[in-house]
N, CA, C and O atoms as a DFTB+ gen file, in Angstrom:
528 C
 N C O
     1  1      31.538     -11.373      40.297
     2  2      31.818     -10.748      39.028
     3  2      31.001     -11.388      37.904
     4  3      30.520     -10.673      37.024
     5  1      30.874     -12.375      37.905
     6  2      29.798     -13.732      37.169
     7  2      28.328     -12.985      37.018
     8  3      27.696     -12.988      35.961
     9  1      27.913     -12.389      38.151
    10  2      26.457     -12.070      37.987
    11  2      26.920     -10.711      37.129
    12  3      26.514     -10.455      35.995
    13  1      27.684     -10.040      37.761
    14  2      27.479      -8.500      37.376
    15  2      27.826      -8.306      35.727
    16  3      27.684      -7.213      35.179
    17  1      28.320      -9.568      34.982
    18  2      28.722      -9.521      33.694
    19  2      26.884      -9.958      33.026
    20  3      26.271      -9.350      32.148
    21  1      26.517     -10.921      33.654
    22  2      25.435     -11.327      33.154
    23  2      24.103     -10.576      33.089
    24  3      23.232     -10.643      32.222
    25  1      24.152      -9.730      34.384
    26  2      23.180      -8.374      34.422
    27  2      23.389      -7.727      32.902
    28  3      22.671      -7.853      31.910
    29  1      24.565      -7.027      33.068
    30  2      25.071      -6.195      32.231
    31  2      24.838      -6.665      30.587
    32  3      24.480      -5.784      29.806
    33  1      25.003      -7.772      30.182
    34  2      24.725      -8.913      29.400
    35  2      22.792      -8.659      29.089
    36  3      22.330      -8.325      27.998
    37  1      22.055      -8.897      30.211
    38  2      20.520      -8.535      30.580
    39  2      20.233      -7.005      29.566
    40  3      19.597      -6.472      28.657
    41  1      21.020      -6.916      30.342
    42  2      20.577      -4.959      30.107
    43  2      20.906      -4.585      29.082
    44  3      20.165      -3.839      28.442
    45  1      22.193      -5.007      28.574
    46  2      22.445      -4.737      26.633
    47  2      21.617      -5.318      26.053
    48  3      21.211      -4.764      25.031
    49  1      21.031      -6.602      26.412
    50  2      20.323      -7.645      25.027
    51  2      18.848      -6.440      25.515
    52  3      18.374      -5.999      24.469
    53  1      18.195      -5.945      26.607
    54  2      17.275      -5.260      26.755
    55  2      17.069      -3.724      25.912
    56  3      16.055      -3.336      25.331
    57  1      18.114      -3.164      26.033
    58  2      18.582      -2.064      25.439
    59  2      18.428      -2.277      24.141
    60  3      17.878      -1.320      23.596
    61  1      18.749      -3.333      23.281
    62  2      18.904      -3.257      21.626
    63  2      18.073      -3.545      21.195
    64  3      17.797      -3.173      20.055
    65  1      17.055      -4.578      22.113
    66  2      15.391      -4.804      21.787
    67  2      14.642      -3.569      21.891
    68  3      13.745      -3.390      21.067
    69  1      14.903      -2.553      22.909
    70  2      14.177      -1.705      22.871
    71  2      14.252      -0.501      21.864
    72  3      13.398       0.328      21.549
    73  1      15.590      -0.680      21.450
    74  2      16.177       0.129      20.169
    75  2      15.328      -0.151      18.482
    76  3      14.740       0.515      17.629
    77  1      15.737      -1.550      18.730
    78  2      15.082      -2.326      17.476
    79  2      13.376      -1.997      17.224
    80  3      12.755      -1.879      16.168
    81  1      12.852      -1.893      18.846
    82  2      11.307      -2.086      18.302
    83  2      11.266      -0.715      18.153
    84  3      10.505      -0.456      17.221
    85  1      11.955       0.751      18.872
    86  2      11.201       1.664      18.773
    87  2      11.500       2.575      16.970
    88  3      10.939       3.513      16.404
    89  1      12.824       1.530      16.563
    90  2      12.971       2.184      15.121
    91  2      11.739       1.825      14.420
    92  3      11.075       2.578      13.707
    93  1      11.493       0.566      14.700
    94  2      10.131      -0.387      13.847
    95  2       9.137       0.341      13.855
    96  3       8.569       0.534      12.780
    97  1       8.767       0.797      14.742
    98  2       7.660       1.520      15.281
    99  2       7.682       3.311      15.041
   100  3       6.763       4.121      14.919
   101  1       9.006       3.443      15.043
   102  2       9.256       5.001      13.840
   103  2       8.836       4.803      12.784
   104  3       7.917       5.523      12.395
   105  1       9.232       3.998      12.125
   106  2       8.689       3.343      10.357
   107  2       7.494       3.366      10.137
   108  3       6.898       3.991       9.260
   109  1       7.121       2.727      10.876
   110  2       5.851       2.240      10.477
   111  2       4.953       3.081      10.885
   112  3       3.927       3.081      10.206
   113  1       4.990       3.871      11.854
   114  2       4.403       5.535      12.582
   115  2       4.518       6.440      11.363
   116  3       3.430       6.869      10.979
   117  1       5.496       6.801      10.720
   118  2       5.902       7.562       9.561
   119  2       5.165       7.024       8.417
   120  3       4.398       7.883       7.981
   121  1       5.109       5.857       7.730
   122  2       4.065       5.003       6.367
   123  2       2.943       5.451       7.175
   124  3       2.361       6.346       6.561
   125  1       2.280       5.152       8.530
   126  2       0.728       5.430       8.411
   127  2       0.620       7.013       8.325
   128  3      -0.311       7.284       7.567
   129  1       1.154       8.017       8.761
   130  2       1.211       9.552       8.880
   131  2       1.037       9.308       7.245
   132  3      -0.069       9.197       6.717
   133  1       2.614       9.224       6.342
   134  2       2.250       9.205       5.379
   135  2       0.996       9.295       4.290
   136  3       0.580      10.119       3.476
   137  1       0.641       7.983       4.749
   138  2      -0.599       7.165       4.117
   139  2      -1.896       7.604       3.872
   140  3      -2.671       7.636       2.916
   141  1      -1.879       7.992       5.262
   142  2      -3.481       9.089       5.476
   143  2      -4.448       8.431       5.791
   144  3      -5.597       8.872       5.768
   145  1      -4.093       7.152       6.170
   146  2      -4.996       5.980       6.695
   147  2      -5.316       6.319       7.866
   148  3      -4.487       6.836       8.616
   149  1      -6.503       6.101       8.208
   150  2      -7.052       6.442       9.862
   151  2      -6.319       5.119      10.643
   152  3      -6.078       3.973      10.265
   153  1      -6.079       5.861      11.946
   154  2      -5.502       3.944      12.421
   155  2      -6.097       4.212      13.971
   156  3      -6.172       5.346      14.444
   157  1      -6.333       3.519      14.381
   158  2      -6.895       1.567      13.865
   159  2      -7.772       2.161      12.510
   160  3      -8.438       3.184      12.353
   161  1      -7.440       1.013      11.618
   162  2      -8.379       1.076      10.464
   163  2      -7.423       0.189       9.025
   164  3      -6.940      -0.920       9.254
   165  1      -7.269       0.819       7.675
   166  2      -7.403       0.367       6.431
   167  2      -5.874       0.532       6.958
   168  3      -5.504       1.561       7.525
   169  1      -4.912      -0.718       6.689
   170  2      -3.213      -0.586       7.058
   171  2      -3.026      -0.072       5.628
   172  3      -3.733      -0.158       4.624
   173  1      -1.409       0.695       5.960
   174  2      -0.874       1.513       5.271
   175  2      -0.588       0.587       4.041
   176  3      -1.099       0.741       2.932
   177  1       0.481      -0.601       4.459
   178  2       0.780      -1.544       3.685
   179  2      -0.110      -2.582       2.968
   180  3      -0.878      -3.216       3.691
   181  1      -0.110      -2.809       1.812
   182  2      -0.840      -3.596       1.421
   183  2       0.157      -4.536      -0.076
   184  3       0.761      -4.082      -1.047
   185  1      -0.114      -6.078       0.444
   186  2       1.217      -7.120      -0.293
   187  2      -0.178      -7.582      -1.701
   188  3      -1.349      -7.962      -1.669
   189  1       0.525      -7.359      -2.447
   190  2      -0.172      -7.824      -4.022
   191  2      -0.371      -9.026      -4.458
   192  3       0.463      -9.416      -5.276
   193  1      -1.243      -9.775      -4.166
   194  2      -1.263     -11.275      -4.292
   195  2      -1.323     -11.672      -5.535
   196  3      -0.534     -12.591      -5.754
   197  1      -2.153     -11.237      -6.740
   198  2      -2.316     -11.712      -7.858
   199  2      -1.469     -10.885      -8.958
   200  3      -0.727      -9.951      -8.654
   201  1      -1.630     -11.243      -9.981
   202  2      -0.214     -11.241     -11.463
   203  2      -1.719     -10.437     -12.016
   204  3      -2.253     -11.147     -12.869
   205  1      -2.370      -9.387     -11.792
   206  2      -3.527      -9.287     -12.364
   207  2      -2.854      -7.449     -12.607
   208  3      -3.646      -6.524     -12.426
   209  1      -1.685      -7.213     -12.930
   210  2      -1.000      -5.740     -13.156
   211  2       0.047      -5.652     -13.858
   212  3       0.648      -4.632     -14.196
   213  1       0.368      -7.162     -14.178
   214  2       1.228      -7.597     -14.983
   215  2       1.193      -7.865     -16.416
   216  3       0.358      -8.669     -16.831
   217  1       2.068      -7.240     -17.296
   218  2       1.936      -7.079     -18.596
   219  2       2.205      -8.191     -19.355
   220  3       3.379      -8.542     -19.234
   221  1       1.336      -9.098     -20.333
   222  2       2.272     -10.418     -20.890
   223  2       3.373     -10.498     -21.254
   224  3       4.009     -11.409     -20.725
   225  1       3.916      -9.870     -22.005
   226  2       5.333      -9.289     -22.090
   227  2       6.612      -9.528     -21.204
   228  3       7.732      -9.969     -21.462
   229  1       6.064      -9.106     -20.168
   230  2       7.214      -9.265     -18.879
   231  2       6.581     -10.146     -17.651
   232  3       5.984      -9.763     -16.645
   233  1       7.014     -11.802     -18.211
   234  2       6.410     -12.333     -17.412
   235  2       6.677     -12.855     -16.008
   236  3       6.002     -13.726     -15.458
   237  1       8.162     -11.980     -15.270
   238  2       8.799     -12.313     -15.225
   239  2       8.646     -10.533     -14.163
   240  3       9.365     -10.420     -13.170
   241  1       8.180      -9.963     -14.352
   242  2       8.110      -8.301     -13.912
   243  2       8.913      -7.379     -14.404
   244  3       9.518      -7.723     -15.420
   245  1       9.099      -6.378     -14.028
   246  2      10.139      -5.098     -14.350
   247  2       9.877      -4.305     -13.676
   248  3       8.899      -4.391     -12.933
   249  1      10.730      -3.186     -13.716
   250  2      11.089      -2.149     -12.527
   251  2      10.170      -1.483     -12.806
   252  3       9.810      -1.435     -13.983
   253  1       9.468      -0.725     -11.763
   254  2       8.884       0.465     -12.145
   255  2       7.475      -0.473     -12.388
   256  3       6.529       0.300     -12.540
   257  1       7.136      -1.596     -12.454
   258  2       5.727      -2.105     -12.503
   259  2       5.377      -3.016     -10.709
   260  3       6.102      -3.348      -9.771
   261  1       3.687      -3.124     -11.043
   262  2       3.337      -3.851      -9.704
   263  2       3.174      -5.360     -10.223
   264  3       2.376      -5.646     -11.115
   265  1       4.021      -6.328      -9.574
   266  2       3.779      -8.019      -9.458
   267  2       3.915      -8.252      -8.078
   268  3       4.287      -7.520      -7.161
   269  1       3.406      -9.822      -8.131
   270  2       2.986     -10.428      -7.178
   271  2       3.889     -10.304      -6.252
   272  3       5.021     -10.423      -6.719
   273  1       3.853     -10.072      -4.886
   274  2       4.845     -10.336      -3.621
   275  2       5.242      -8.522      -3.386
   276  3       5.374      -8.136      -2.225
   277  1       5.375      -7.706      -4.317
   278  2       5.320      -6.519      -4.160
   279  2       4.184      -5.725      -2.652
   280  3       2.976      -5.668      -2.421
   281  1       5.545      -5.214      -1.908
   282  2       4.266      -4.201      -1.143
   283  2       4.494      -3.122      -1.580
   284  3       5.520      -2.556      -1.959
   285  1       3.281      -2.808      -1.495
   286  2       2.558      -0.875      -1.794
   287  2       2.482      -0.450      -0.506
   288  3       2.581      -1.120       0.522
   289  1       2.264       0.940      -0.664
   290  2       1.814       2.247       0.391
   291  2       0.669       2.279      -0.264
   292  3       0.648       2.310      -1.495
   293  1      -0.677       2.275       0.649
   294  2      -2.230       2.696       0.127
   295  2      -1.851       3.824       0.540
   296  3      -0.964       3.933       1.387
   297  1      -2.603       5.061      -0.114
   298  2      -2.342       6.505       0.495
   299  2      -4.082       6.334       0.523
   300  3      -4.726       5.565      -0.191
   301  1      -4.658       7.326       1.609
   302  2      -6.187       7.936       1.757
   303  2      -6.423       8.230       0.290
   304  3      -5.491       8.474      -0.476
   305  1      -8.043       8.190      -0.184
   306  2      -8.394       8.835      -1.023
   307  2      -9.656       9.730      -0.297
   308  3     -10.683       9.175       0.095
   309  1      -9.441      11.071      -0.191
   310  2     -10.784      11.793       0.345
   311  2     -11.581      11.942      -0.514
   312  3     -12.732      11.800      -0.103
   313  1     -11.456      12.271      -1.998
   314  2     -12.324      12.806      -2.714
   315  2     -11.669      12.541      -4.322
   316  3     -10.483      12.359      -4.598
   317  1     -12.954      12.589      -5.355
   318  2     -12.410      12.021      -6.136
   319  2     -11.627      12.706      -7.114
   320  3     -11.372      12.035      -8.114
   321  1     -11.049      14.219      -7.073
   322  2     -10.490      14.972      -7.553
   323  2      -8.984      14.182      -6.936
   324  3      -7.966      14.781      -7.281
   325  1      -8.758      12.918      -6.074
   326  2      -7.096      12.534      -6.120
   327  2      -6.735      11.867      -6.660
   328  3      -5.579      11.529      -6.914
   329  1      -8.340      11.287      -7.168
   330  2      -7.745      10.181      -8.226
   331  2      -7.429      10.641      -9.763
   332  3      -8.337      11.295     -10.276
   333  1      -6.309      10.403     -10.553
   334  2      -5.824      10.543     -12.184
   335  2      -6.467       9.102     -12.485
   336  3      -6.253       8.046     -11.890
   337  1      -7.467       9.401     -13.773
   338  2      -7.429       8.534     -14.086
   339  2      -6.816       7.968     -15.392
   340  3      -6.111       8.919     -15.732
   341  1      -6.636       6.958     -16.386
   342  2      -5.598       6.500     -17.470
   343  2      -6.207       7.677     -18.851
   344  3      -5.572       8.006     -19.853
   345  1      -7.521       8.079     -18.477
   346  2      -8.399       8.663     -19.657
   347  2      -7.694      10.663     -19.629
   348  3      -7.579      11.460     -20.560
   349  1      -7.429      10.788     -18.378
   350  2      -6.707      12.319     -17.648
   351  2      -5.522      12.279     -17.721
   352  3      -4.967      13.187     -17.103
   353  1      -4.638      11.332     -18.423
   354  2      -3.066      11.268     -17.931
   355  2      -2.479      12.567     -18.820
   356  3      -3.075      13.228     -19.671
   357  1      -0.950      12.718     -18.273
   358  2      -0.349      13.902     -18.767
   359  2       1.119      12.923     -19.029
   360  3       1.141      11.692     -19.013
   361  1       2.275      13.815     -19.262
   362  2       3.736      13.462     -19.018
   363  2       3.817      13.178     -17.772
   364  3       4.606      12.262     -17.541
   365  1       3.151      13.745     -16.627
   366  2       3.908      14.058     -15.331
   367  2       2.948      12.864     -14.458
   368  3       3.132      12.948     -13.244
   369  1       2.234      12.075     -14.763
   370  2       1.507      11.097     -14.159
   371  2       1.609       9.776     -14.714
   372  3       0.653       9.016     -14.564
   373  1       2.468       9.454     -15.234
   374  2       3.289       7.765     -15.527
   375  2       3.416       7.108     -14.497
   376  3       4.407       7.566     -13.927
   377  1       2.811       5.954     -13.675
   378  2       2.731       5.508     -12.773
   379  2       2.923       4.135     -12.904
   380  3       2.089       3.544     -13.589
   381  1       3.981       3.382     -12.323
   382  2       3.718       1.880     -12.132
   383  2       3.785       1.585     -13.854
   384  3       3.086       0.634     -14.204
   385  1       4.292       2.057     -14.587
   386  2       4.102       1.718     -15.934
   387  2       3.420       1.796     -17.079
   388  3       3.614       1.265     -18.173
   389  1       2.351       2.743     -16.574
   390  2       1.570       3.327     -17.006
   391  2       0.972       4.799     -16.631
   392  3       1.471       5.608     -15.848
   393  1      -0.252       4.939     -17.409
   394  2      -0.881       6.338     -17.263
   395  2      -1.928       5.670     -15.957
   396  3      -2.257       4.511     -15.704
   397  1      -2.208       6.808     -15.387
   398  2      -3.356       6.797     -14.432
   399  2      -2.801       6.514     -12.891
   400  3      -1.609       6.313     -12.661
   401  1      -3.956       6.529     -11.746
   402  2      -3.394       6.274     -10.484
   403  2      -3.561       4.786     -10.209
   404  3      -4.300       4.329     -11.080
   405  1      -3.279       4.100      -9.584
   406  2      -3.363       2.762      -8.908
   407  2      -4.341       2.547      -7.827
   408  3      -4.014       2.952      -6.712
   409  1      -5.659       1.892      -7.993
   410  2      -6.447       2.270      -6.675
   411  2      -6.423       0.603      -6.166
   412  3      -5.978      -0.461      -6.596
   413  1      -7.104       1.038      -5.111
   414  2      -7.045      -0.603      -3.927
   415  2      -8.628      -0.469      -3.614
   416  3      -9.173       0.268      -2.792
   417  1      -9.202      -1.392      -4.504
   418  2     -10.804      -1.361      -3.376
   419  2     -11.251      -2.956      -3.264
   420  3     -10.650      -3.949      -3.673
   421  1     -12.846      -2.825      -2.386
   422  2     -13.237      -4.051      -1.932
   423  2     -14.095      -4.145      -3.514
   424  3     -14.538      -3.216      -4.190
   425  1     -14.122      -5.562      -3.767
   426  2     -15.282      -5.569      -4.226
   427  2     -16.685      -5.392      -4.049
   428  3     -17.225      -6.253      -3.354
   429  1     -17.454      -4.430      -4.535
   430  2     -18.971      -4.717      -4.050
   431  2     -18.974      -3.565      -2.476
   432  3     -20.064      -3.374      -1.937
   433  1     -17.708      -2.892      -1.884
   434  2     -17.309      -2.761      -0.737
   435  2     -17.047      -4.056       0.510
   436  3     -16.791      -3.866       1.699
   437  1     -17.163      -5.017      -0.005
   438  2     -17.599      -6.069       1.138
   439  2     -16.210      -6.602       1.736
   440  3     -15.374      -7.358       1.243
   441  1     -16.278      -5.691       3.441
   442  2     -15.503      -5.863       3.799
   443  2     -14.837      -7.540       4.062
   444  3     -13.777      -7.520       4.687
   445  1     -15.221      -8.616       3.753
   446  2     -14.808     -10.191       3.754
   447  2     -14.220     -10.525       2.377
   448  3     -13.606     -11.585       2.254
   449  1     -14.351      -9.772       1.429
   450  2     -13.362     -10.215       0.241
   451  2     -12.144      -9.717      -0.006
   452  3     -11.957      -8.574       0.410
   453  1     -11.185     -10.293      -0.611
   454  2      -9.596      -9.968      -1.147
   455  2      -9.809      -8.436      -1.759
   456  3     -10.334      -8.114      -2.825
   457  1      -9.413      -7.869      -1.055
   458  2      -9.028      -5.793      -1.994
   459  2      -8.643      -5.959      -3.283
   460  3      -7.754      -6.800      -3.416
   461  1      -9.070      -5.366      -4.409
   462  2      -9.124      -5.617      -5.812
   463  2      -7.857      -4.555      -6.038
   464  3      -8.189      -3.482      -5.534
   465  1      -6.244      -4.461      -6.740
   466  2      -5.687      -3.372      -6.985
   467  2      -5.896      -3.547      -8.724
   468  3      -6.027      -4.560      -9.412
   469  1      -5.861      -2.011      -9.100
   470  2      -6.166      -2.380     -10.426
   471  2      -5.877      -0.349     -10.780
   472  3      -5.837       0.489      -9.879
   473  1      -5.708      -0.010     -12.447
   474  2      -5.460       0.861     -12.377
   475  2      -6.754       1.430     -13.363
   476  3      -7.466       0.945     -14.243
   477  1      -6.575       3.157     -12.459
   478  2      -8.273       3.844     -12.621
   479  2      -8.278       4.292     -14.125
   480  3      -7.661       5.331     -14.357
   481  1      -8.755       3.794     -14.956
   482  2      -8.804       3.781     -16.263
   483  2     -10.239       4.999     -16.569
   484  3     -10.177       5.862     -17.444
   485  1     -11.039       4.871     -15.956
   486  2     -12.087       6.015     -15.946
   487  2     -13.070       6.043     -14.542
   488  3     -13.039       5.401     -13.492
   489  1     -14.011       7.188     -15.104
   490  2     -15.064       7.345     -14.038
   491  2     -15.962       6.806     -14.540
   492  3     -16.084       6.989     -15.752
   493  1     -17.316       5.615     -13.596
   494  2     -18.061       4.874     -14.326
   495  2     -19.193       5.083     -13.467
   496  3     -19.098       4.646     -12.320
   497  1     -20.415       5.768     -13.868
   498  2     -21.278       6.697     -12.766
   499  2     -22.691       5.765     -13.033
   500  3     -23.235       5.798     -14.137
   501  1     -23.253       4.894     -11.867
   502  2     -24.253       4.272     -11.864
   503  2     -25.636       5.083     -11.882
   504  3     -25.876       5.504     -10.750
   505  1     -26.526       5.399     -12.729
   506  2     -27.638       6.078     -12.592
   507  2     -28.712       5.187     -12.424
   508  3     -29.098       4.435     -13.319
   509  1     -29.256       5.259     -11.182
   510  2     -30.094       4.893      -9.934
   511  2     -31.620       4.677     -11.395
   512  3     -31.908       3.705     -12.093
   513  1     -32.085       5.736     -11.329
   514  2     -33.337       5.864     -12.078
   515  2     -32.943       4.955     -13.506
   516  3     -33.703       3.990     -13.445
   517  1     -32.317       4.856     -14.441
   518  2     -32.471       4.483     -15.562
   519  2     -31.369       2.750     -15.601
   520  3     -31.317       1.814     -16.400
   521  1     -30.797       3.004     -14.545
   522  2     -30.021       1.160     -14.390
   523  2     -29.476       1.403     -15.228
   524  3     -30.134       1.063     -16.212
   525  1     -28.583       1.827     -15.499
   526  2     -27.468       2.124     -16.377
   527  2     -26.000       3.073     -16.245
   528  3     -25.219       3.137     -17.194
């Protein structure tokens, strides 16, 4: 009777692990669908390391803004008609505490540096011929 409790014992602690990972793995299946992130590739989640979204004011954070330790959802950007920027805002695009969208990029693109989050304040168009 000793074994057959301890099987049984086996097979529940097996059962709730397999419960546990496949909710985890619903979640997190659902944020990348969400996201629009190709996967393998750019993760859905992304944790905010620097106070560089933070208003002097609230030094301390507030609801509805991005500080440090905060995770985000990156969503895809295909094209640049998804981005609002702070210069395009309306009533209906108040974001994070402000006007405009919230973007996540590399600096320079270079995939070896820290992702810059910062909010899209305008469009800033490099012209090749005149360096400017």
């Amino acid at each position: 009777m000793g074994d057959n409790v301890k099987a049984q014992k086996r097979l529940s602690t097996l059962i709730d692990f397999l419960i546990a990972i496949s909710i985890i793995a619903g979640i997190m299946g659902t944020i990348w669908l969400y996201s629009d992130q190709p996967f393998p590739g750019s993760p859905p989640l992304v944790v905010i390391e620097t106070g560089s979204m933070m208003h002097d004011d609230a030094p301390f954070g507030r609801i509805g803004t991005i500080d440090p330790g905060d995770i985000v959802i990156a969503k895809a950007v295909h094209s640049r008609g998804d981005i609002i920027t702070s210069a395009m805002h309306s009533a209906k695009c108040k974001k994070y505490g402000g006007y405009g969208d919230v973007i996540i990029y590399r600096p320079l693109g270079k995939e070896d540096e820290v992702p810059i989050i910062h909010r899209a304040i305008c469009w800033v168009e490099y012209d090749e011929k005149s360096k400017t």
